[in-house]
Structure formats: C-alpha cells, structure tokens
C-alpha positions in Angstrom: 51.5 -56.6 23.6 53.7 -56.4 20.1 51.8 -59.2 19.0 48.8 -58.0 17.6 46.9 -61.5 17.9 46.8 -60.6 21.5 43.4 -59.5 22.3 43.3 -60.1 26.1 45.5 -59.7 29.0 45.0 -61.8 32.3 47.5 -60.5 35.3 49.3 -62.9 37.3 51.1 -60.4 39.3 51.3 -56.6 40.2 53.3 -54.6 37.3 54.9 -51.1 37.7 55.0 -48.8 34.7 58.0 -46.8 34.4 55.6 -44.4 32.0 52.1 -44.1 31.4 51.0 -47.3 29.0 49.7 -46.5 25.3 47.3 -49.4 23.7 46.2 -48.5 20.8 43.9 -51.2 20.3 40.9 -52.9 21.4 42.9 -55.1 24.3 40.8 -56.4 27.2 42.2 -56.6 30.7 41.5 -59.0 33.5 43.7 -57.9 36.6 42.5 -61.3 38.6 43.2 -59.6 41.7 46.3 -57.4 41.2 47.7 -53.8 40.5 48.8 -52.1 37.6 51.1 -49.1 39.4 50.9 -46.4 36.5 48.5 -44.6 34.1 47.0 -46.8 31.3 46.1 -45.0 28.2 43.8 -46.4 25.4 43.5 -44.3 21.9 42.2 -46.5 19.2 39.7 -46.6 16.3 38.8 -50.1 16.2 35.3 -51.5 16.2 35.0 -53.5 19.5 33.6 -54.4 22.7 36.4 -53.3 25.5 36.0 -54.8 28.8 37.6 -53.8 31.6 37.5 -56.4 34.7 38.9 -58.1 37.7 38.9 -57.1 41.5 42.5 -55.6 41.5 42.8 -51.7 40.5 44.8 -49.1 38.1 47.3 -47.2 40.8 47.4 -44.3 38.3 44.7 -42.9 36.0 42.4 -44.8 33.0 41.8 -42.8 30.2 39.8 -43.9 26.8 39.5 -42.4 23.5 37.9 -45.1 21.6 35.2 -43.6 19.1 34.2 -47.3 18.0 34.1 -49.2 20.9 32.0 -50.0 23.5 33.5 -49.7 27.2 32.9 -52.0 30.0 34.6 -50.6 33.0 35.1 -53.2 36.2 38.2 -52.2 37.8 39.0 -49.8 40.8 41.2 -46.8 39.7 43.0 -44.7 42.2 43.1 -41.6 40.0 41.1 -40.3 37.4 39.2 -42.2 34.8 38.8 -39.5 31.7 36.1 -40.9 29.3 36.8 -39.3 26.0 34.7 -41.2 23.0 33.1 -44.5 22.5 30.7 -46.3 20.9 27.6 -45.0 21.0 28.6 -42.2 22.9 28.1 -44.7 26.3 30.6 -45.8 28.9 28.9 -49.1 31.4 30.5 -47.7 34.9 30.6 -51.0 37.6 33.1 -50.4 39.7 31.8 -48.5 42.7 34.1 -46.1 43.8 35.9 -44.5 40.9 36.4 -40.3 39.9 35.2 -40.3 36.4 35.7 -37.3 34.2 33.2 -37.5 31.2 35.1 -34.9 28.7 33.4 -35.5 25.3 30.0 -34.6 23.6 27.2 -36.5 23.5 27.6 -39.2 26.1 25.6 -41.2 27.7 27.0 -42.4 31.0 25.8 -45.5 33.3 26.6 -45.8 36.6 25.8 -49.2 37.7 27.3 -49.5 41.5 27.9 -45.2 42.1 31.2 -43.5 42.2 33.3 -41.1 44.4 32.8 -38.5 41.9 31.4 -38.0 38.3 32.5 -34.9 36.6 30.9 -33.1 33.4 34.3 -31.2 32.3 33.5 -27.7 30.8 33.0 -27.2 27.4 31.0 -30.5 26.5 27.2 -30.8 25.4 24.4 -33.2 25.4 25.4 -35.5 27.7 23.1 -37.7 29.5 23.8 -39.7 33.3 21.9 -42.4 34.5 22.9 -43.7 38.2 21.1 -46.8 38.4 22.3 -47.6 42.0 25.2 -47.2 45.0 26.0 -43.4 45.1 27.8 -40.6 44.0 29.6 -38.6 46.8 29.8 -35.8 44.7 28.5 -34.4 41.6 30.3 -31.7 39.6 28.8 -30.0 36.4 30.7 -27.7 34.7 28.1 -27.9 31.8 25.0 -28.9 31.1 23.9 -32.5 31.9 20.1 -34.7 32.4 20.8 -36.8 35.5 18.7 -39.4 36.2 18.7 -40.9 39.6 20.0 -37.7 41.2 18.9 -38.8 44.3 22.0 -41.1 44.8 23.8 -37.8 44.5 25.2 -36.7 48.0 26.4 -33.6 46.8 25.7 -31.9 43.9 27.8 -29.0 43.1 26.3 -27.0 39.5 28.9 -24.7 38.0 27.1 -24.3 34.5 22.9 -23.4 33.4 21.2 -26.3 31.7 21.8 -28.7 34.5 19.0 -30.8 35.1 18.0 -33.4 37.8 15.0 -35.8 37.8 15.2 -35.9 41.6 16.6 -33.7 44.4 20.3 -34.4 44.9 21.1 -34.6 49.0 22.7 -31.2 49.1 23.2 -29.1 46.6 25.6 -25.9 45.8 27.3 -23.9 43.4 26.8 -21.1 41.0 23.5 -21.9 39.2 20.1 -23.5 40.3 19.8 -26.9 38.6 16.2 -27.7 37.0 14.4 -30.3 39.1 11.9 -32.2 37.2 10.3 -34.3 40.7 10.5 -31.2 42.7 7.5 -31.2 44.2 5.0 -33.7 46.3 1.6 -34.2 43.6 -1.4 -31.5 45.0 0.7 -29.6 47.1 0.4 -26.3 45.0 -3.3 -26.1 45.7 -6.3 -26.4 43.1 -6.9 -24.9 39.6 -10.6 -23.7 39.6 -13.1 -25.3 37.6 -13.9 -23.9 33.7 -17.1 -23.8 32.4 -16.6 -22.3 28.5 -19.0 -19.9 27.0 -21.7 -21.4 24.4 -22.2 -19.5 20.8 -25.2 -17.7 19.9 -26.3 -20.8 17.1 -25.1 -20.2 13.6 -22.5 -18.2 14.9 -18.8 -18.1 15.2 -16.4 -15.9 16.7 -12.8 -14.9 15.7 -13.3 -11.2 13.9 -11.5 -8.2 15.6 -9.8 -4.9 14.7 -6.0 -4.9 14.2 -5.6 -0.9 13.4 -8.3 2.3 13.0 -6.4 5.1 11.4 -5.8 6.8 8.8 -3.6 5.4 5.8 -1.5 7.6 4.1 -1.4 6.7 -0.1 1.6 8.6 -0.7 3.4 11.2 1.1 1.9 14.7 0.5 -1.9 13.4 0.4 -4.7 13.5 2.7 -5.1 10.1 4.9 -7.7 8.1 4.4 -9.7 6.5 7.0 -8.9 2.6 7.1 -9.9 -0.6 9.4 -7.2 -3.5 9.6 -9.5 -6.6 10.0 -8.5 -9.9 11.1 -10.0 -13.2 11.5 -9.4 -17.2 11.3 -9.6 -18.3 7.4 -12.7 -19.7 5.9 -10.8 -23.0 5.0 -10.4 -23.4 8.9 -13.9 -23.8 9.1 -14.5 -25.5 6.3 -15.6 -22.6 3.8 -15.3 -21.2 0.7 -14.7 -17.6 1.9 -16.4 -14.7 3.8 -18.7 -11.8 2.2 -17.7 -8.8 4.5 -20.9 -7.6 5.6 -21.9 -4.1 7.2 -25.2 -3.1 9.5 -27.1 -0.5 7.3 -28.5 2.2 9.9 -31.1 3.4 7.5 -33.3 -0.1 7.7 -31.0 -1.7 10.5 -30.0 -4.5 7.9 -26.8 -6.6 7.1 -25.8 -5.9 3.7 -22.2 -6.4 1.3 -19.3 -3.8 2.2 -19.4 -1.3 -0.9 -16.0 -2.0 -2.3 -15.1 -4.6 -0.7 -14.6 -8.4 -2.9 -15.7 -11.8 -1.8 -12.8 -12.6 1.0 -11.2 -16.2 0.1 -10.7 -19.2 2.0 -7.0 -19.1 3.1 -7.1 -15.0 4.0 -7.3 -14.1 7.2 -7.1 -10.6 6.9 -9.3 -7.6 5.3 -8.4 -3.5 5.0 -11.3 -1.4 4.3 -11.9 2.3 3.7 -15.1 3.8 5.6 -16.3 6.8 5.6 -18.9 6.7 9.1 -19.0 5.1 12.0 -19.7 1.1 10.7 -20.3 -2.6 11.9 -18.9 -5.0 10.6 -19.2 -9.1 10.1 -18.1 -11.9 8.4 -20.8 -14.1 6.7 -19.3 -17.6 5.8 -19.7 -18.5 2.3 -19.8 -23.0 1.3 -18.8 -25.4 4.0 -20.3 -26.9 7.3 -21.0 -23.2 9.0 -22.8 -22.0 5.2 -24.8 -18.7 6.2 -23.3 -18.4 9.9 -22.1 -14.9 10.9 -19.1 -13.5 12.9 -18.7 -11.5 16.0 -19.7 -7.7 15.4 -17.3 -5.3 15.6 -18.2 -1.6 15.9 -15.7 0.8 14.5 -15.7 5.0 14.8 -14.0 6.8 11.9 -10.3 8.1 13.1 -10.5 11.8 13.5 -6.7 12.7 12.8 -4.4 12.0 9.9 -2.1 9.8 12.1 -1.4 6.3 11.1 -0.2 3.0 13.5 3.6 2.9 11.4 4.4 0.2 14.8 3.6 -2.2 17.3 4.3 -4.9 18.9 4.0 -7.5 21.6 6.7 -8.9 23.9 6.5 -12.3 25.9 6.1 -15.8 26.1 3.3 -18.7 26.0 0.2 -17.1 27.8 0.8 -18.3 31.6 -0.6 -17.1 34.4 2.1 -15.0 35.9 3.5 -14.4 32.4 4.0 -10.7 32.0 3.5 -8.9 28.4 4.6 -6.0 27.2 2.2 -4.1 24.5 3.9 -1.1 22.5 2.5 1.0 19.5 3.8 3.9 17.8 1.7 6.5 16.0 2.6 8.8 12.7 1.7 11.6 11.0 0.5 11.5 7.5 1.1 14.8 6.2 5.2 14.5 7.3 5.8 11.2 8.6 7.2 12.8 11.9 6.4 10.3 14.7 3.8 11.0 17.5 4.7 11.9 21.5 3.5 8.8 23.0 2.2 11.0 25.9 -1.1 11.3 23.6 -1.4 7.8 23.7 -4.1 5.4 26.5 -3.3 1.5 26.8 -6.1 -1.0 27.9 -5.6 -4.4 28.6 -8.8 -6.6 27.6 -9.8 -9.9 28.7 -11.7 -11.9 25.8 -14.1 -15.0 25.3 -12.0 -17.4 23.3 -16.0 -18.6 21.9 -17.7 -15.7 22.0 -14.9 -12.7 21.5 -16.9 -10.4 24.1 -14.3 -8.2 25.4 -14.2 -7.3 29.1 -11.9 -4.0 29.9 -9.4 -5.3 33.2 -9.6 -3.1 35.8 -6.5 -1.2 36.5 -4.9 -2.6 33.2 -3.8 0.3 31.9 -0.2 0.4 31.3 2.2 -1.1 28.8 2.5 -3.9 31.0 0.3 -6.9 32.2 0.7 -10.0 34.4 -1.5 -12.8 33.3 -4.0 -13.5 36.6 -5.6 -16.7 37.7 -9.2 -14.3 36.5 -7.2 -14.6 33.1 -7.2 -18.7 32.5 -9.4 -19.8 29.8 -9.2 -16.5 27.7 -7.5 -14.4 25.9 -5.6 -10.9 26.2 -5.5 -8.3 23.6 -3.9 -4.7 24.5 -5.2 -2.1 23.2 -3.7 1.3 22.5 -5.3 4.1 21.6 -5.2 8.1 20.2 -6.4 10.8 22.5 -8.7 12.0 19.2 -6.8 14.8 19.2 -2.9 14.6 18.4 -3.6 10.8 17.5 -6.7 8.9 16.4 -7.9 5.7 16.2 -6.3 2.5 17.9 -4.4 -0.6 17.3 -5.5 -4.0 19.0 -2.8 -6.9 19.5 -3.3 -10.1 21.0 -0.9 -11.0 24.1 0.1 -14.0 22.3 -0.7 -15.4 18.9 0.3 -15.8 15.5 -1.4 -14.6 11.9 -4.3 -12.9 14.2 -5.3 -16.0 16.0 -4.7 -15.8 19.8 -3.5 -18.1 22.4 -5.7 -19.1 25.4 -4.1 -17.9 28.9 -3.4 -21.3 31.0 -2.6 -22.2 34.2 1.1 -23.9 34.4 0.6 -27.0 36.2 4.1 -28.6 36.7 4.6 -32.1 35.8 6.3 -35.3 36.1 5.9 -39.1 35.1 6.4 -41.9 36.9 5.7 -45.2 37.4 6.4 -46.4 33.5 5.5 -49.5 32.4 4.9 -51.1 28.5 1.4 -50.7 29.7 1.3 -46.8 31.4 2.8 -44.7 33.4 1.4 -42.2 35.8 1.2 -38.5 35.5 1.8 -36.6 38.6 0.8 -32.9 38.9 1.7 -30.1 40.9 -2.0 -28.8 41.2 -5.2 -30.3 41.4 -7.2 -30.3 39.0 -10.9 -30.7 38.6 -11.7 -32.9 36.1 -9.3 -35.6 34.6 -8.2 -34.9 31.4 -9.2 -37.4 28.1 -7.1 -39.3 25.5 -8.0 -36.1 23.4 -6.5 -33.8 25.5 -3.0 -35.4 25.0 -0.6 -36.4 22.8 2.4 -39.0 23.7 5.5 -38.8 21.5 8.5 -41.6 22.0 12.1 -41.1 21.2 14.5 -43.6 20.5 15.8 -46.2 17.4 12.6 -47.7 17.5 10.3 -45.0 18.1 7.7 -44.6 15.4 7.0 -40.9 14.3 3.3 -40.8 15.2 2.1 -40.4 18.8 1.3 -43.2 20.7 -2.0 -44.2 20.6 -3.4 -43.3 24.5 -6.5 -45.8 25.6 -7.7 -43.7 29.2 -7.2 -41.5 31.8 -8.5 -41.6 35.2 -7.4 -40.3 38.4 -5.8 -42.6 40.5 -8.5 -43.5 43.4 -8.2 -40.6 46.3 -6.2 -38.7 44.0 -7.0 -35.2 41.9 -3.5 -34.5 40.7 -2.5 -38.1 39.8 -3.5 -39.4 36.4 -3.3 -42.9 35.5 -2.7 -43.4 31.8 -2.9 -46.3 29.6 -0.8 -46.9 26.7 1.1 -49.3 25.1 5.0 -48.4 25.3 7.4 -50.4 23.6 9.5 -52.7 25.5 13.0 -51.7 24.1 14.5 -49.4 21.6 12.6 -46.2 23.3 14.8 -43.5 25.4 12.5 -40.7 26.4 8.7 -40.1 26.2 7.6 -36.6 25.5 4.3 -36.0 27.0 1.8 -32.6 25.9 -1.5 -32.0 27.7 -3.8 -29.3 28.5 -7.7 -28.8 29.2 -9.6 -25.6 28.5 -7.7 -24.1 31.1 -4.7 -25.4 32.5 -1.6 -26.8 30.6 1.6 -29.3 32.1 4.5 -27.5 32.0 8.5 -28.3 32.5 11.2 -25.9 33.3 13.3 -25.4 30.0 17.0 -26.9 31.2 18.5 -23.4 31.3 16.4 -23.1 34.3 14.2 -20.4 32.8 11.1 -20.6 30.5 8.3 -22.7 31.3 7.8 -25.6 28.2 3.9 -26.9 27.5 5.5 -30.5 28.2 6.6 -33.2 30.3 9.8 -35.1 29.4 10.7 -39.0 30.8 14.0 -40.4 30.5 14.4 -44.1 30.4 
C-alpha cells in the first residue's frame, strides 16, 4: 500500500488489523471471499471512482470522506458504515444488510439491495434517500430527509421536523409526524362541488373597492379632512392607458370627472380623494382593449368623526378552505393622535364575486377571526372593520389574502400525488373528486435537474382516467435522463393541488415528484 502505483487490492486471505486502517487514496478493494478483522478508514481528495466489492465483509466499521469520488459500496460490514462526503454528494449502497450512517450535507443516498439500518445523523441538511429495493429494518432520522421508496421501510423512527416519505413506512414512531406525500387512496376525501363563475355586466370590469373612509389628518393641530383610500387593478393590466375617476351626479343622476381628481395612470393602482357628501364612485378605462368600460360602483358616506385608520392588518396564509385569518385595524384621533378603544369598533367578514365584486355580508362573521368555508371556494374575503359613528367613523376594508390591492380566490386544497411517470406522462392522483378535468392551461410543469430547461414543459392533454374523477392522465414529454424532480402547479376556478410543506405544516399550491 506504500506503493502509490497500487490502485487495487484483491484478498487472498483474512487479515487482522492491529489498528484501524488509514488509505488516503482512491484504493479499490476486492475481498474475493474473505475478512478484513478491523476498521477501514478512507480520507482522500482525489478524483476517482472507489469501488468497494467481493462477497467477504469488514469485521469492524467502513468509513469515507472522499469529497471527489464516487463510492461503490459491495461489501458486508459488521459495524457501522459512516458516509461522510463524495462525489456528487451520492454513495451506490449494494450490499443488503449494512447500518449506514449518512453524516454530511447534501447527499443523495441509493440503496440498491436495503439495509439493517440507514441513519440521517443530527445536524445534516438536504439529503435525499432512494431505496430502490430489499428493505430497511429500520429508519432513523435525526434531521430532515425526502425518502423515496419508504415503503421498504419496516420501521421508521422520526426524531427531527422536515421528514418526508413518498409512501407509508410499515410502522412508524418517534417525536414528530413525518410528511407523507402518497397518503391517501385517490377519491376517498369525497367531492369538491361544481363552480359555475359569475358573468360581467358587458363593458364592464370589476376590481374597484374601498381601502379606508376617514378622516386624514394634514398636520397635527388641524381639522381632519374627509378622505376615501381607493384601490383597484392597474390600467396596464387590462391593457389601458389609465382610468378617469368618475362620480354619479345626484342632481341629473349622471357619471361625470371627480372634481380634483387627475387622469389616473396605467401602472397605479391606487387613488385618495377628498369628498365632501356622500359619493359613488367608478373607474372609466381610458385606451386599450376595454376603451370606455366602467368599474364596479362603490358607494361611500362621509366619516362623521375626526378619527383616522393609523393601522391594520391581515394575518394568514394562501386562501384555503379551513385556513383561518385574522383581520385587525386600529383607529386615531386627529386632534391628539391618542389611539381609539377598540370597543367602538364592529368587524364583518364579506364574501366577494372575484368577476363581479358584489359583496355578500357572512352570516355570523363578525369577529376578528374567520375560517375559510367550503360556501367560500371560488371568491374572495375582505374584513371589514368599522367606527360606531360616534367615537370612530368610517371603515377600513382588507382582503383576507392579496397583494398591492388585488385579492386571492379562496380554493379548496385538494392533496396530490404523481405517479406512474413515464417520458411520455405521468398520472396525477387526487385526494378529492373533482368535477370537471382540468386543461393544459390550468397547469404548469416545471423539471429539475442538469438537463432541465428553465421553461415549463410543454403539457399536450388531460383527461380522466376512464371510471376515474380524481385521476388525471397527463401527457407530456419528459426527458429521458438528466431530470431529478418534476414540480407540478394546478388549479381550476375553485380548487387548487396542494402538498404538505416538509416541516409538516403549511399546505404548498404544488405537487413535487422525485425520480
């Protein structure tokens, strides 16, 4: 082994280390049968390919920290075998009944034939277990960790969030509940009612509402003035050049040009107006495709007190069904800036036409607090507090979940999974029925990998699978190598797929395969 020519080693007979064997360099071994009685250590930086073979076995343990080189492991080892670093962050496991010990980041580990036991040591991230067949006894992850094949596992014990399996282990224990992507038989979690959307009024469009009615305070020490916060998609969304703000005159019960107010412009999406009586306001799109259309109306009531809305905001996630939200608002006085009791405050949760933006009050929604409802899918929620006219006037209006005034539609989560891949399709299983199959549109197909392009992956069809409503057969070329996950996002008017984040906790609008 001085000689550093030597670049494999065939056994002819058992050896017995008196201490544990250092190679520190890319040596492969053929044991042809017999034992090597002792630990075997390999720390090298070498670029190579490092096999590992022979039916005999290490009495003792393996261990390899070998950043540059890729690992072939064939041989039986009675102890432990610690897999530190190699090539491409991926150890080739054959032999069948080995405790392996995966103790650096980023690895991708392949289990060809199973193991006793396959340890994720504390402290390590990203790493990624296939078992492609045999089985693993037992499972121990002391941090996070993707398993695919889990169903080999015979015991699967999770000590650490972030764990997740593609398939139900045999048994499984521990401190934390593991995500499990194939959790759940297709249909079994009932039907999502079928959506019919709301048409437009023609040479409408919708997307004005009230943000705050109050009174805005100049300068401190001077009367408020009565103010509506407006907000709205931008013209250039549509297509326009801008809006003219238009208000309905009571005198002759015509639309004419807010007094004061300038031409809005394309990319604005928001407008704060004085008024002086009660008013109605729309938009009237100015250029574009939608020339001449008009807005939603909105009817707002001058604020009575000199209080202002100086807070508010929204807490929660993506608009789910079951996903609670939690409105808040806080109202100040103008002449001293000396916040408001809350205890002059009302709260009303609204259910709204995503096409229309009529507003339906929820009955019994009138706390802080609101949990999406299957009533919910296909609209939007906006909370509204408001000022008891009295101590504090006006209101502010905030959408449940949104961003620069635009909302985002409530949905039910339909769990997801693919399976079946092929360079041709896959299938896409769903926890729910659903209605009506969804269409290349409605999707968008992402792949991952050193030969992944960055644009989505041009899907050809959808169909349900025959005697199916929560199986969808999808066609689409997928390349034939170079490609190691597929991220799938799809959603119709009213229902989204969803995953379980691998903390085990917030729902994700996607489906993720692992090749």
């Amino acid at each position: 082994m001085a000689d550093p020519t030597i670049t494999d080693l065939v056994f002819m007979e058992d050896v017995a280390l008196t201490d544990a064997l250092m190679i520190n360099r890319p040596i492969n071994l053929n044991l042809s049968g017999h034992e090597i009685k002792g630990d075997l250590q390999y720390k090298f930086e070498d670029e190579a390919e490092l096999i590992l073979m022979g039916s005999g076995s290490i009495i003792g343990d393996l261990s390899v920290d070998a950043p540059n080189a890729s690992v072939a492991n064939y041989i039986s080892v009675s102890g432990t075998v610690d897999i530190l670093k190699v090539a491409g962050e991926s150890w080739h496991e054959y032999a069948q009944n080995n405790r392996l010990v995966v103790r650096g980041p980023s690895m991708r580990l392949y289990a060809y034939s199973g193991a006793s036991t396959i340890e994720i040591a504390e402290g390590v991230w990203d790493v990624w277990v296939k078992i492609l067949a045999g089985e693993v006894a037992e499972f121990i992850a002391n941090s996070g960790v993707t398993v695919i094949g889990a169903d080999r596992i015979l015991r699967a014990k999770v000590n650490s969030p972030m764990v997740v399996f593609d398939l139900r282990p045999q048994e499984i224990d521990g401190d934390f509940d593991p995500t499990i992507i194939q959790g759940f038989e297709p249909g079994s979690g009932g039907t999502i009612p079928e959506y019919v959307p709301s048409t437009a009024p023609s040479n409408t469009f919708a997307g004005l509402y009230v943000e705050r009615n109050h009174q805005w305070p100049p300068e401190v020490g001077i009367t408020g003035i009565p103010q509506v916060d407006m907000r709205f998609p931008s013209a250039a969304e549509f297509g326009g050049a801008g809006y003219t703000l238009q208000y309905l005159d009571p005198a002759d019960s015509t639309w004419k040009p807010y007094e004061g107010a300038q031409m809005i412009w394309a990319y604005s999406y928001e407008s704060k107006v004085d008024i002086w009586q009660d008013t109605t306001f729309r938009l009237l799109m100015m250029g574009g495709p939608l020339d001449g259309y008009t807005s939603n109306e909105v009817a707002v009531e001058v604020s009575p007190v000199e209080t202002y809305f100086s807070s508010s905001g929204m807490k929660g996630s993506i608009p789910y069904v079951g996903e609670t939200f939690t409105g808040s608002a806080t109202a100040t006085r103008v002449a001293d800036r000396v916040d408001v009791s809350s205890e002059y405050m009302s709260y009303q949760w609204y259910r709204v036409d995503p096409v229309t933006y009529e507003m339906e009050a929820i009955a019994g929604a009138t706390s802080k607090q609101y949990t999406a409802q299957a009533e919910d899918a296909g609209c939007a929620l906006l909370f509204k507090a408001s000022g008891d006219g009295e101590h504090i006037g006006g209101y502010v209006q905030m959408w449940a979940a949104g961003d620069e005034g635009k909302p985002e539609i409530v949905k039910f989560p339909n769990k997801a999974f693919i399976s079946g891949v092929t360079t041709e399709g896959f299938i896409l299983n769903l926890y729910m029925n659903v209605p009506v199959a969804l269409s290349p549109e409605d999707m968008e197909l992402m792949a991952y990998g050193p030969s992944a392009l960055r644009e989505p992956l041009q899907i050809k069809s959808v169909s349900f699978v025959p005697d199916s409503q929560s199986r969808l057969s999808v066609t689409v070329d997928i390349p034939a190598a170079g490609i190691e996950s597929l991220r799938l996002m799809a959603e119709a008017d009213n229902w989204s797929v969803v995953s379980t984040s691998q903390d085990g906790g917030y729902l994700q609008p996607n489906v993720v395969y692992y090749f």
